[in-house]
LUMBADO-223069 format. One record per residue (C-alpha): x, y, z. Coordinates in pm, whole numbers, plus 50000, padded with zeros to 5 digits. Layout:
BEGIN
[[X, Y, Z]],
...
END
This chain:
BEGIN
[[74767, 68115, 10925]],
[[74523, 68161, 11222]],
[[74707, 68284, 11553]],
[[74729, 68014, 11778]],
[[74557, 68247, 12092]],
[[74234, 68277, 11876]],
[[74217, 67837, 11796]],
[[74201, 67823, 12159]],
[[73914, 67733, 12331]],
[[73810, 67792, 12676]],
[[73649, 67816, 12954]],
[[73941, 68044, 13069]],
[[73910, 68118, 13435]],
[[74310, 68278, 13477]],
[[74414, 68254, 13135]],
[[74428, 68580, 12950]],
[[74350, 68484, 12616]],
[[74697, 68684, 12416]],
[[74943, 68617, 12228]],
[[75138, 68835, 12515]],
[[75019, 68612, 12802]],
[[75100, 68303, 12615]],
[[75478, 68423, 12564]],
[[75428, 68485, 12908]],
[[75369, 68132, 13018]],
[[75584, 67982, 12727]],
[[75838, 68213, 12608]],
[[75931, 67996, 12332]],
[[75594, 67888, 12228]],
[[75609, 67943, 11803]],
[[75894, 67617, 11861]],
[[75728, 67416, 12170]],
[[75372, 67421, 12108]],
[[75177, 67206, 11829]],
[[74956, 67428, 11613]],
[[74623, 67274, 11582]],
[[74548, 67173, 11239]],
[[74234, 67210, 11046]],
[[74001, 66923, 11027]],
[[73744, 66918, 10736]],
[[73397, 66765, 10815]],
[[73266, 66548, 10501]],
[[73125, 66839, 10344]],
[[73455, 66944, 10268]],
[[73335, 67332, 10174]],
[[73240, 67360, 10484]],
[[73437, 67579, 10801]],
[[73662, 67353, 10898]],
[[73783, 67286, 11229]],
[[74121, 67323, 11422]],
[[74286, 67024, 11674]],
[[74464, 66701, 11607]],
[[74248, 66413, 11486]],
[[74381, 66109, 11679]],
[[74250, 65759, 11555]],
[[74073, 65606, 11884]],
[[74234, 65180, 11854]],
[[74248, 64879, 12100]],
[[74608, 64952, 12144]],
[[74584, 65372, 12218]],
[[74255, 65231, 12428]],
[[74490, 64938, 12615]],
[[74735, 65215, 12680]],
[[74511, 65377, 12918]],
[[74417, 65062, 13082]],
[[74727, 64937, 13182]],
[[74834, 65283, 13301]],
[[74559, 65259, 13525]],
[[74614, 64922, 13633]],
[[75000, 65050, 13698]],
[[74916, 65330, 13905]],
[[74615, 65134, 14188]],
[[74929, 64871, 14174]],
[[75133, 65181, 14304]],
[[74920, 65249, 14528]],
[[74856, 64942, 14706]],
[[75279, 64915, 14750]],
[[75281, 65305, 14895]],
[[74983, 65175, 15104]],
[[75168, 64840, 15231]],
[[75473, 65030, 15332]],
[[75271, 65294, 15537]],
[[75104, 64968, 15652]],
[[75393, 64732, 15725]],
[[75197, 64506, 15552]],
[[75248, 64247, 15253]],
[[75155, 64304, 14880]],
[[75154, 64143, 14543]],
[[75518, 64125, 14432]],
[[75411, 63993, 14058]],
[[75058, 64177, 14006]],
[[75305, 64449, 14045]],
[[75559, 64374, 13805]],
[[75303, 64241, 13565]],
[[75160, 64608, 13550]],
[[75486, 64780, 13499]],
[[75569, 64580, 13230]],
[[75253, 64528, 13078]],
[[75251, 64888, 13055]],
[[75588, 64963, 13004]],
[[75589, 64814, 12677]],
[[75283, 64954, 12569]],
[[75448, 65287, 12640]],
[[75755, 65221, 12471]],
[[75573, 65093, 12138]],
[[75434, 65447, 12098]],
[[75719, 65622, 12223]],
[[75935, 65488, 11956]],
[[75635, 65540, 11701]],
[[75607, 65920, 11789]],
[[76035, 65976, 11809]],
[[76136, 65829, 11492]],
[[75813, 65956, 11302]],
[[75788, 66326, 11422]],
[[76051, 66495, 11194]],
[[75968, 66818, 11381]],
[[75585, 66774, 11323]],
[[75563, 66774, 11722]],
[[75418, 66427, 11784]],
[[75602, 66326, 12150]],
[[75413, 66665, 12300]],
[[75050, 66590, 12092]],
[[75084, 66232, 12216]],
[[75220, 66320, 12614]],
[[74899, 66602, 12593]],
[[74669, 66296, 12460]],
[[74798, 66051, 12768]],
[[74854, 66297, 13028]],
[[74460, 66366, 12998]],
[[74415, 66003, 13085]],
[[74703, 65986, 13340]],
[[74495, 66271, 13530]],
[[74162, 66104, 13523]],
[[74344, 65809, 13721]],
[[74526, 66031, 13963]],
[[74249, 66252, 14035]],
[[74050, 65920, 14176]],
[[74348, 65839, 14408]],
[[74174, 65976, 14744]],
[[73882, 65799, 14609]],
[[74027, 65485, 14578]],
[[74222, 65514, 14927]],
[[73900, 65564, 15083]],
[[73723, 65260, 14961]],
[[74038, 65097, 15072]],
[[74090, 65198, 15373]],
[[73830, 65449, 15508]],
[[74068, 65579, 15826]],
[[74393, 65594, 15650]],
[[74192, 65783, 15312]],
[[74103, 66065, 15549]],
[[74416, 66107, 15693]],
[[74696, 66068, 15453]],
[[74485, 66005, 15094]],
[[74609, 66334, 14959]],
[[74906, 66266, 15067]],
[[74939, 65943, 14923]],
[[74814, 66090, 14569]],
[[75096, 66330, 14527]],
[[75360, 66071, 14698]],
[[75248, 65830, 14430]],
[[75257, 66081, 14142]],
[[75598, 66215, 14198]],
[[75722, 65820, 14220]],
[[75537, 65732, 13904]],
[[75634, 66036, 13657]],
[[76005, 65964, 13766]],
[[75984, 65631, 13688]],
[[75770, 65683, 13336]],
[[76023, 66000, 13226]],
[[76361, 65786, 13315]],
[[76250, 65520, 13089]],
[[76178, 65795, 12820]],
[[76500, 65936, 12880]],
[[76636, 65623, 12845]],
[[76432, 65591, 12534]],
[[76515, 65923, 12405]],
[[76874, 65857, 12428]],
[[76875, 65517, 12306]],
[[76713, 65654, 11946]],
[[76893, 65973, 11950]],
[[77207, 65808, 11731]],
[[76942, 65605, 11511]],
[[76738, 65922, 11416]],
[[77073, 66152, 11404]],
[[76843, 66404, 11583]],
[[76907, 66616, 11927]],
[[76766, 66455, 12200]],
[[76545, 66796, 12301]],
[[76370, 66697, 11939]],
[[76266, 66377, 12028]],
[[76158, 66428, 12400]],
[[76086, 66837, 12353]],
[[76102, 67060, 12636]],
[[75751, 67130, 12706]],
[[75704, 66747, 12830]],
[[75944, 66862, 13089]],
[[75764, 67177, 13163]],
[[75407, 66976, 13174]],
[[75586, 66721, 13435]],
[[75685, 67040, 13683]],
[[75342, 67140, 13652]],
[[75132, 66888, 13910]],
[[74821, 67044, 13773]],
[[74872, 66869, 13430]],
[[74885, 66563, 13532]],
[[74695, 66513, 13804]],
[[74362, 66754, 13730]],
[[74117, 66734, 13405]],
[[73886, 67083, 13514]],
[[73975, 67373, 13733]],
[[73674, 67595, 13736]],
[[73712, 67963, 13881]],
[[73678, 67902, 14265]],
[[73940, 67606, 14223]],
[[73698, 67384, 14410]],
[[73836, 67088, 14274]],
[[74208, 67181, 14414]],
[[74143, 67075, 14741]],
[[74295, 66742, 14709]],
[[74593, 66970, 14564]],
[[74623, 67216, 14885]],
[[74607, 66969, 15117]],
[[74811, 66693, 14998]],
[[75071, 66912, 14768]],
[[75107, 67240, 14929]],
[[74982, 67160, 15322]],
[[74686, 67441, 15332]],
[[74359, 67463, 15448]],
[[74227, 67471, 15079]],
[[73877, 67605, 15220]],
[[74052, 67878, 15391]],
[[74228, 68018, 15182]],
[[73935, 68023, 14886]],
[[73750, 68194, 15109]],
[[73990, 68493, 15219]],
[[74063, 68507, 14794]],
[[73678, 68575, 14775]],
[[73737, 68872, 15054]],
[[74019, 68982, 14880]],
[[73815, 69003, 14544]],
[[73504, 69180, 14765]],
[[73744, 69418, 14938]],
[[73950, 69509, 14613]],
[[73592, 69567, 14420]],
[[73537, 69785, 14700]],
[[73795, 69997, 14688]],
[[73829, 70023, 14280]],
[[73543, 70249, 14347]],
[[73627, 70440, 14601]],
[[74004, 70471, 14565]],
[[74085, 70654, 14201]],
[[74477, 70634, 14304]],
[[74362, 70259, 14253]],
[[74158, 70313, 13962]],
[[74469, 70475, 13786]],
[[74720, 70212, 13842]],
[[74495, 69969, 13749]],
[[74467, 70174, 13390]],
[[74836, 70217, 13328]],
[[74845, 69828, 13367]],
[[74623, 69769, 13060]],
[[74348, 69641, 13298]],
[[74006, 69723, 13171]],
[[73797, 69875, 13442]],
[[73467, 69746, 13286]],
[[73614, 69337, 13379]],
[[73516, 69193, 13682]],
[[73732, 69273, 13969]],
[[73791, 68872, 14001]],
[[74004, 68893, 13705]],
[[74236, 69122, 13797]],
[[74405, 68909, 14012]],
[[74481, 68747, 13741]],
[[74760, 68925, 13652]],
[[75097, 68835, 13755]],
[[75197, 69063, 14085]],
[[74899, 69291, 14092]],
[[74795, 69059, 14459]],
[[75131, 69156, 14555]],
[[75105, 69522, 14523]],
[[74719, 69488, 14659]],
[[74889, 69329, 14956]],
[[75130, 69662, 15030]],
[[74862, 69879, 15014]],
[[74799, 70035, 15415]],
[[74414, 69939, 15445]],
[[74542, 69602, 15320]],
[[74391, 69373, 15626]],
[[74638, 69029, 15578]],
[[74416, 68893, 15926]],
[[74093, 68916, 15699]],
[[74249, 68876, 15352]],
[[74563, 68655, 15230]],
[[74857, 68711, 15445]],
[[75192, 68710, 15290]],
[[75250, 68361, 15308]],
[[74940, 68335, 15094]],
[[74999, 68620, 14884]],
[[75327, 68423, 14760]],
[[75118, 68098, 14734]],
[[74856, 68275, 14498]],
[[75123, 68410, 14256]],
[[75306, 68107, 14222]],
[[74991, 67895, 14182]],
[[74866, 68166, 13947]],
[[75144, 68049, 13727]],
[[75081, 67707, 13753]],
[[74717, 67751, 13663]],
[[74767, 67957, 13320]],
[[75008, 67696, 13204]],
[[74788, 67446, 13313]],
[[74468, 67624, 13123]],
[[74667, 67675, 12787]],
[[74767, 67345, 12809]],
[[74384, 67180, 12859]],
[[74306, 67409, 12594]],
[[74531, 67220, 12364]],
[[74427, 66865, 12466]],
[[74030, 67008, 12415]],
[[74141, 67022, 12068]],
[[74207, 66678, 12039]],
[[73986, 66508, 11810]],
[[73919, 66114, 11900]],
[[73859, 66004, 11519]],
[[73662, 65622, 11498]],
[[73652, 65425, 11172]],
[[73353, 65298, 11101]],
[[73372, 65092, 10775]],
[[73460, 65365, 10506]],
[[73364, 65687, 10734]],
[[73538, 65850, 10980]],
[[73326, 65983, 11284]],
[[73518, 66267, 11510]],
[[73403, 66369, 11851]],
[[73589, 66569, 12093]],
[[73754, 66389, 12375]],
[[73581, 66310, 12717]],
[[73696, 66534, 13033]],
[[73783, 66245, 13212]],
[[73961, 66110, 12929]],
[[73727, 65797, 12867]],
[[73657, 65687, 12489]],
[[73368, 65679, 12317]],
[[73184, 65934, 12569]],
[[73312, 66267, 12456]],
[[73106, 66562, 12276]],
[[72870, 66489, 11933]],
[[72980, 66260, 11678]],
[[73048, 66424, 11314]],
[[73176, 66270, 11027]],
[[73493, 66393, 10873]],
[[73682, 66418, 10497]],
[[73809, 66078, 10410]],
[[74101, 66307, 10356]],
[[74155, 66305, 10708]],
[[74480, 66121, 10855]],
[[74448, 66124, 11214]],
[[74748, 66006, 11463]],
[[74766, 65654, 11526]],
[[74989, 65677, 11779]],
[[75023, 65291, 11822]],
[[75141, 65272, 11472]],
[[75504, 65308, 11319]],
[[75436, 65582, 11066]],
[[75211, 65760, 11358]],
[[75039, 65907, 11010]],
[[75023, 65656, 10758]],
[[75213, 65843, 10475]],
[[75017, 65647, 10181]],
[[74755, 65881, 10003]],
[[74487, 65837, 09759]],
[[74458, 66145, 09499]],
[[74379, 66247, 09148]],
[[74711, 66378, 09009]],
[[74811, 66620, 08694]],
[[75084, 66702, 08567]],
[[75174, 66976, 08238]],
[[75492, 66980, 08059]],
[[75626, 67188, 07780]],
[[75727, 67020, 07530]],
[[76072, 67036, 07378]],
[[76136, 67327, 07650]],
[[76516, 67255, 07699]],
[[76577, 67303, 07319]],
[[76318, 67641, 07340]],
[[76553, 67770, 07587]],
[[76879, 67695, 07409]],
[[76768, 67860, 07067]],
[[76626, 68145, 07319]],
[[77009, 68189, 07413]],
[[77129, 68236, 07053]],
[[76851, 68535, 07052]],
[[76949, 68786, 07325]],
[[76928, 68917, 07683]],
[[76576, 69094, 07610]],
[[76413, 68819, 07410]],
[[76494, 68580, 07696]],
[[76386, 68837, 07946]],
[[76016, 68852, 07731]],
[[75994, 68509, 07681]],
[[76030, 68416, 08023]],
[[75817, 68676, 08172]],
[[75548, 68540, 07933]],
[[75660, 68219, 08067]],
[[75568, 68353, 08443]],
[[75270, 68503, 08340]],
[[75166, 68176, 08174]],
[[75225, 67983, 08521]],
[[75061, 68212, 08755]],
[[74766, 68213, 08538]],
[[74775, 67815, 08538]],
[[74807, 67813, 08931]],
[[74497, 68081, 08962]],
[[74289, 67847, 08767]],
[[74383, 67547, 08950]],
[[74331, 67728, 09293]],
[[74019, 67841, 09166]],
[[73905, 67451, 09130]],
[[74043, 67331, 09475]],
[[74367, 67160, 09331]],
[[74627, 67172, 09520]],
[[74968, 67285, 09372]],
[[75224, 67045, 09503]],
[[75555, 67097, 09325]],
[[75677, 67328, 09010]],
[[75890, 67111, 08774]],
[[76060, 67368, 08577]],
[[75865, 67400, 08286]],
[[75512, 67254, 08399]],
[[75372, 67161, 08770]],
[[75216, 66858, 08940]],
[[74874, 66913, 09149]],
[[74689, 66683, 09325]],
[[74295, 66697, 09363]],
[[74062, 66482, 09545]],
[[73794, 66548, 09261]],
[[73828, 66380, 08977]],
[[73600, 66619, 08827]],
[[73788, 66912, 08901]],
[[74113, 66794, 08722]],
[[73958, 66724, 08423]],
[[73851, 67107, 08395]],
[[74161, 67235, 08521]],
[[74336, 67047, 08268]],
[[74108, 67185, 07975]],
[[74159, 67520, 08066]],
[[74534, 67464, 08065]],
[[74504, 67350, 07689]],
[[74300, 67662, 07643]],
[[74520, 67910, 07819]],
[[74794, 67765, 07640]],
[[74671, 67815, 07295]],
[[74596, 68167, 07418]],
[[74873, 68230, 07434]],
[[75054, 68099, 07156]],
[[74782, 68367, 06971]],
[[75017, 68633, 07155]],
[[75318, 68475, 07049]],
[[75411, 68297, 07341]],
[[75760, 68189, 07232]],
[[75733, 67800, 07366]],
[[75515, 67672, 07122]],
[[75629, 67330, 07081]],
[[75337, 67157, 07252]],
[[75198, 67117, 07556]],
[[75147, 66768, 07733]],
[[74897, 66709, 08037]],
[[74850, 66352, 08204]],
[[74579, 66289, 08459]],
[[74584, 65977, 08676]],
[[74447, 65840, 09028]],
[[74727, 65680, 09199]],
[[74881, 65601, 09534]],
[[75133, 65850, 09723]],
[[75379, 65874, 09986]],
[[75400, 66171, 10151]],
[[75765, 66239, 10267]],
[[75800, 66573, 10485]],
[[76016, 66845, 10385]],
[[75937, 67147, 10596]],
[[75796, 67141, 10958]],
[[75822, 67457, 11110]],
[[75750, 67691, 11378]],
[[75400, 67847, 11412]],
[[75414, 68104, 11164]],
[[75595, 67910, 10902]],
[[75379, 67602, 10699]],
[[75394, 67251, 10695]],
[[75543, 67098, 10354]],
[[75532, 66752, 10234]],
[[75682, 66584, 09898]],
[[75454, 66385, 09715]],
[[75660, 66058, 09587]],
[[75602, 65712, 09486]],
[[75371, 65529, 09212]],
[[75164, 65816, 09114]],
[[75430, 66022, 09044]],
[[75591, 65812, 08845]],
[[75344, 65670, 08653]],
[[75214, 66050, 08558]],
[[75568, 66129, 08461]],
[[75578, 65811, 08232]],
[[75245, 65917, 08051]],
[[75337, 66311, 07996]],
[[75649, 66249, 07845]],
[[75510, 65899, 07660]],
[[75780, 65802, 07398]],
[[76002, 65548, 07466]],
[[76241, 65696, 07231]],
[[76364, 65907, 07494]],
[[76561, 65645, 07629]],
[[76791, 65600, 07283]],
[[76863, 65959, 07298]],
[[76979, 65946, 07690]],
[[77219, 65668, 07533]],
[[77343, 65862, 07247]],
[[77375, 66159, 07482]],
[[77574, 65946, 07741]],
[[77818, 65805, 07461]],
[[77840, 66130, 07297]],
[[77930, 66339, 07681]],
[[78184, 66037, 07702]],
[[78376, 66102, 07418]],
[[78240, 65886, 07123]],
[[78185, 66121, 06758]],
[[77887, 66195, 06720]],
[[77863, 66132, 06340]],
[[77955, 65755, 06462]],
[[77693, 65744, 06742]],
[[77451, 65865, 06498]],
[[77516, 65630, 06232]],
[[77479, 65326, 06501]],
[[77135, 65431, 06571]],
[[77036, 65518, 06245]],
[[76844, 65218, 06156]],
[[76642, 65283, 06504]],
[[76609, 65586, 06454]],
[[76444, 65542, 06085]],
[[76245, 65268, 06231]],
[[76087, 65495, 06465]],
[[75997, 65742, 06227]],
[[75826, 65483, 05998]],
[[75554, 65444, 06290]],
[[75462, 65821, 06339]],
[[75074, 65849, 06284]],
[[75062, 66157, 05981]],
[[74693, 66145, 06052]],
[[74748, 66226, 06417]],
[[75018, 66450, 06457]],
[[74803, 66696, 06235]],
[[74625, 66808, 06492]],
[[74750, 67040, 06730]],
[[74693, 66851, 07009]],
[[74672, 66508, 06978]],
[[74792, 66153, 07148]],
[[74789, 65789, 07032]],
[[74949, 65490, 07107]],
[[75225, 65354, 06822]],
[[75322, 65038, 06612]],
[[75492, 64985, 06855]],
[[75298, 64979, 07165]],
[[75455, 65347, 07261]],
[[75273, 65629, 07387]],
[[75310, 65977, 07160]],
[[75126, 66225, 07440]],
[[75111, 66589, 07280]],
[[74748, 66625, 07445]],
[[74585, 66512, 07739]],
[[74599, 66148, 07850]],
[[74452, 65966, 08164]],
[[74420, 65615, 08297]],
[[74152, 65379, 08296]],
[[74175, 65438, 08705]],
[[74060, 65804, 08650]],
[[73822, 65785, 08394]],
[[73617, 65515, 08587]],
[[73637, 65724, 08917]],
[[73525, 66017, 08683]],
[[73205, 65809, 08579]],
[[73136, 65725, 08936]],
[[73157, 66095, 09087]],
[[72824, 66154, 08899]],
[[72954, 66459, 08803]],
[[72720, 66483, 08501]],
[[72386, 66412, 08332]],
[[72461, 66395, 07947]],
[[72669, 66210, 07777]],
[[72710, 66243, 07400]],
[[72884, 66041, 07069]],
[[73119, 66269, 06922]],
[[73250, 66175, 06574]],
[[73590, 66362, 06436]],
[[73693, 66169, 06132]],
[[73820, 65821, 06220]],
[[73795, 65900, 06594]],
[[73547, 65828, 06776]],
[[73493, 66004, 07100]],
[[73238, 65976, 07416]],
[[73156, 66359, 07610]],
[[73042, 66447, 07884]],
[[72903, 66821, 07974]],
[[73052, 66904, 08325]],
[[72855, 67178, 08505]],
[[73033, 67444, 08692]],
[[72907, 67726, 08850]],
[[72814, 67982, 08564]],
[[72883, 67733, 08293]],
[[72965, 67392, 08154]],
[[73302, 67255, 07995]],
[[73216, 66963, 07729]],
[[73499, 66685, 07743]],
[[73568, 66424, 07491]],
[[73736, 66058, 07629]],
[[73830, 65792, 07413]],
[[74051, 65492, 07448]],
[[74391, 65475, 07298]],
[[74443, 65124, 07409]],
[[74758, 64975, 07592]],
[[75043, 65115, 07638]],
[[75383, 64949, 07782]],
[[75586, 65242, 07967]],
[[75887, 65253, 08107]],
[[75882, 65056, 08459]],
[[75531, 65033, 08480]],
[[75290, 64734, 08380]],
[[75112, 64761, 08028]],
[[74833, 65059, 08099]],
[[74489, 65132, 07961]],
[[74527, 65497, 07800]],
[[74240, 65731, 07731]],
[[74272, 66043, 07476]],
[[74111, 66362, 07632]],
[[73977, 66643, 07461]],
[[73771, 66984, 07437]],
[[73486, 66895, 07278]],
[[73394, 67247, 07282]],
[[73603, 67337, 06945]],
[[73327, 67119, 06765]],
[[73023, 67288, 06859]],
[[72680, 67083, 06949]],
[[72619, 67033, 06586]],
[[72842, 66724, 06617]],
[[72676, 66575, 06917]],
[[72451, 66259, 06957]],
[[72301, 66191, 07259]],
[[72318, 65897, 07383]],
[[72168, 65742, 07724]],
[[72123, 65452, 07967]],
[[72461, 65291, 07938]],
[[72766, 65377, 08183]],
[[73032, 65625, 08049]],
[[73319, 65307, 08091]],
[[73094, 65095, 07933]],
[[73035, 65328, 07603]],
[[73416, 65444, 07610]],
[[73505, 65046, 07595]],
[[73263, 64998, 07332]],
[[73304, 65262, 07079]],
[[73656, 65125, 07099]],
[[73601, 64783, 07019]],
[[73376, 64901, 06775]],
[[73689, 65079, 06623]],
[[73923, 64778, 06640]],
[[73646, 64561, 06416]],
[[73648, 64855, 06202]],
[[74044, 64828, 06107]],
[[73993, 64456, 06074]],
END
């Protein structure tokens, strides 16, 4: 995982971009800061970037709005009362609320969703960036108001205002906080997280979008905040930068203590200062002048505001990484967020992965956990009674089998990695992964078939089968693991897709009498009578096994009986017509094999080309799902291009649907 000092991006003007300074200003930063995440653009080989993709809506948009309608509300009470004069009683009620619930909505939204995935402090860093667009106007606004009172006390009035309206904004989140704490069964430092508290101490954060390296823009900030002449004491901090360039040169004592402290001599003096104390010892040196320079008053000032400015640059450094993410129709456009906070003005427009999920911080899920992907999933077959014959056979055949077993695995996962698929869960003896090609699948799932009949060549001692099920289906991703920095995110894919690929790997339906006759059997019943009882089933099942098919050594078809027997590859009408639409290849060919007939396709990878074979099965009725379009898939490469015909100008769906009908009026 990339450090979280090297995502950052500047300008940094105090900041000392290190993983040292940033302990420095957070010391427990791996469990309080959000780690950007990366953000694919819609080439999705391309370098991603890093930040949080936050969907830009009316309601995130009306947010903003009534915060700033709140705060000139505030301000015209803190003007009245300075005043003695009158002012709207219900314009400012209407505010609060009006805002107040807005707030709330995505408070709740970001508590109850975060699960440790940090979304109070991404969606506090999102706001505050508005909240300090609308304070930083305040003096403006006072002087359009009133043009002698804005001179004299509109700095004043900013910070006066600010202090009033944070208090009021984190008691209700408290209130909030505390309120949701026994529905979530979470700690209340989870839900509202520490560095919220840390950005409200900090005035900067909320109250200033830039501070550039003279801290021009901070006079609003000395006058009204800490009392100073702001101009003053910028210019004595450019003597004291003149007179300490001066003397790095002349002094070497200087020169030496400024190398023990890991400064490097070739920076510019200016940046010095930026370390923590270093003005401090300046300031004790004897041709220290503190009528021309800072005096000790100052000296103080400078080192505490140096603080506030580091946090406040790391933390500007985090909100420049968010992302304001616009739907338009099917395509997602990113563009960085404004300075002053404003949507729709920010940095150039790119289009992103329709992968991306960005925040919606409006909405209850805050991430909308329902995903679109191609799914696969392998299975063993008959691997539970492998492993129990393997037990009657000794400690080191079990030890080789299952180290050919491992080896078998990691071979699978290098060739999935190898085609982008994405491993999301081992399930004992096979492995789901998810894909947003459905191209890639397909070839991941004939190399499986190859690799496994590899290795049976070497003996690999599970050699009962090997089932593989592809499918495009809807999933629900349910997070597991949300850690600190160093640590990565893990979800749990559940939901539809998952069950419907379990359903077609393991196919028969006859599974279900022998979880019966298991049941009866753990419960006490003799076997020999259980066995009898469901002897007549049993026969009956046997009666409609297809010879024809089961000769081959992989094969799959759909029974008398409407079941699915999957000792192949299978896939769903849902993924074979995605397939045909991903244009993922020019030729398509009739493939005869006996009675079967089936339609391949060459797919072209990078040094060379896998030929697939897809035919329909027909409809199958599995357990808890509706009745399901199946489709047969094979390597077509263990028939050579002798058995090929061409065929061309007709959709791949539409030949795969009509070499089956053709099929059907053959049996009649």
């Amino acid at each position: 995982m990339v450090p979280l000092f090297q995502l950052l991006t500047g300008p940094f003007s105090f900041l000392i971009k290190s993983p040292e300074e940033i302990r420095r200003v957070v010391p427990d930063w791996e469990k309080s800061l959000p780690p950007p995440q990366q953000i694919y653009l819609e080439d999705e080989s391309a370098t991603p970037m890093y930040g949080f993709p936050v969907l830009s809506s009316p309601e995130l948009a009306a947010l903003d709005k009534a915060f700033e309608r709140y705060v000139i509300q505030e301000e015209e009470v803190e003007l009245a009362v300075q005043q003695r004069s009158a002012f709207d009683t219900s314009a400012y009620q209407g505010a609060w609320e009006h805002y107040r619930l807005l707030l709330v909505r995505a408070g709740e939204n970001v508590a109850t969703a975060s699960f440790g995935r940090h979304y109070p402090t991404i969606f506090w860093l999102w706001h505050s960036l508005g909240m300090a667009r609308v304070f930083k106007d305040t003096p403006k606004r006072m002087l359009r108001r009133d043009l002698t009172y804005g001179r004299s006390h509109g700095d004043e009035l900013k910070y006066r205002v600010y202090h009033k309206v944070m208090d009021r904004l984190l008691q209700l989140t408290y209130d909030l906080v505390q309120h949701l704490s026994s529905d979530t069964e979470e700690a209340e430092e989870q839900l509202f997280p520490s560095l919220v508290s840390r950005m409200r101490d900090n005035v900067l954060i909320f109250t200033e979008d830039h501070v550039s390296s003279n801290m021009g823009e901070l006079g609003s900030y000395f006058s009204g905040c800490l009392h100073l002449d702001g101009r003053d004491f910028r210019s004595r901090l450019v003597r004291v930068i003149d007179w300490y360039a001066r003397e790095l040169k002349s002094d070497p004592e200087l020169a030496s203590v400024a190398t023990l402290l890991g400064i490097d001599r070739l920076e510019e003096p200016r940046s010095h200062l930026n370390r923590s104390g270093f003005l401090t010892y300046l300031s004790s040196r004897s041709r220290y002048d503190s009528r021309e320079l800072l005096d000790a008053r100052q000296v103080q000032v400078w080192e505490s505001l140096l603080v506030k400015l580091k946090e406040f640059e790391l933390m500007h450094a985090l909100r420049r990484a968010m992302i304001q993410v616009d739907r338009m129709g099917e395509v997602l456009v990113g563009r960085e967020r404004s300075p002053g906070g404003r949507a729709g003005s920010g940095g150039e427009a790119r289009r992103l992965s329709l992968s991306t999920r960005p925040l919606d911080f409006m909405a209850p899920w805050v991430v909308d956990p329902l995903v679109s992907r191609f799914g696969l999933i392998y299975d063993i077959s008959e691997f539970t009674e492998t492993v129990t014959m393997l037990r009657r056979s000794g400690q080191l055949e079990q030890d080789r089998s299952f180290r050919m077993l491992f080896r078998f695995q990691r071979k699978i996962n290098r060739i999935a990695s190898q085609h982008r698929a994405k491993l999301e869960k081992y399930l004992g003896d096979g492995a789901f992964y998810s894909s947003r090609e459905a191209r890639q699948l397909l070839v991941i799932a004939i190399q499986i078939q190859r690799a496994y009949r590899e290795a049976l060549g070497k003996g690999f001692p599970f050699c009962k089968g090997l089932r593989i099920a592809l499918n495009h289906g809807q999933y629900r991703l349910l997070p597991i693991q949300i850690g600190a920095q160093s640590e990565s995110e893990r979800y749990e894919f559940f939901g539809h897709g998952v069950v419907e690929l379990t359903r077609l790997t393991t196919g028969k339906s006859t599974r279900e009498i022998e979880e019966i006759k298991n049941l009866l059997i753990t419960n006490g019943y003799p076997e020999s009578t259980v066995n009898r009882f469901f002897a007549p089933m049993t026969r009956h099942n046997v009666d409609v096994v297809d010879k024809r098919e089961e000769a081959r050594a992989f094969h799959a078809y759909i029974n008398q009986n409407g079941s699915l027997v999957n000792e192949g590859i299978v896939a769903t009408w849902d993924f074979v017509s995605r397939l045909a639409k991903e244009n993922a290849f020019h030729r398509v060919f009739r493939l005869i094999d006996g009675p079967r007939t089936y339609i391949a396709v060459k797919l072209d990878l990078h040094a060379s080309s896998v030929l697939v074979g897809i035919r329909k099965l027909g409809v199958a009725q599995l357990k808890g799902l509706d009745r399901l379009p199946i489709y047969e898939v094979v390597d077509a490469a263990i028939w050579g291009d002798a058995t090929l015909m061409e065929l061309r100008g007709v959709q791949l769906v539409e030949l795969i649907e009509r070499e089956f009908n053709a099929g059907l009026r053959g049996e009649a």
